[in-house]
Steps between C-alpha positions, in 0.01 A plus 500: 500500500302316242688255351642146528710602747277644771471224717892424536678519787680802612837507301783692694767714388752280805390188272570624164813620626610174610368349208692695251833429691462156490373467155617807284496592200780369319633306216592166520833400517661207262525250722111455523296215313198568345284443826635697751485788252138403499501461863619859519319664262182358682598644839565830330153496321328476879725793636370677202134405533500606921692837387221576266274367791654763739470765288148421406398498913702826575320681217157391521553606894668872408178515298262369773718762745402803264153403457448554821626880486 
């Protein structure tokens, strides 16, 4: 893995999970001011960034695993 993300931690798929259950992705309702929309949208944007995370880790390993064949 060569890029910025090769020396994060380990992201797992029980994490993301729990993650995107307690923050999904959703619109907001009416009844929210303008900073808990915020709020939201920020919590969404890290799910996001540790899905892409994941996904980075699990291919750069499928590619390490076929290297080695």
């Amino acid at each position: 893995m060569d890029s910025p993300m090769k020396n994060f931690p380990e992201v797992s798929k029980a994490l993301l999970d729990a993650l995107d259950k307690r923050f999904p992705d959703r619109c907001p309702n009416e009844g929210m001011n303008d900073r808990e929309i915020w709020m939201e949208v920020g919590c969404r944007r890290v799910v996001r960034f540790l899905q892409s995370v994941y996904q980075e880790q699990n291919e750069s390993r499928m590619e390490s695993s076929l290297d080695v064949y």
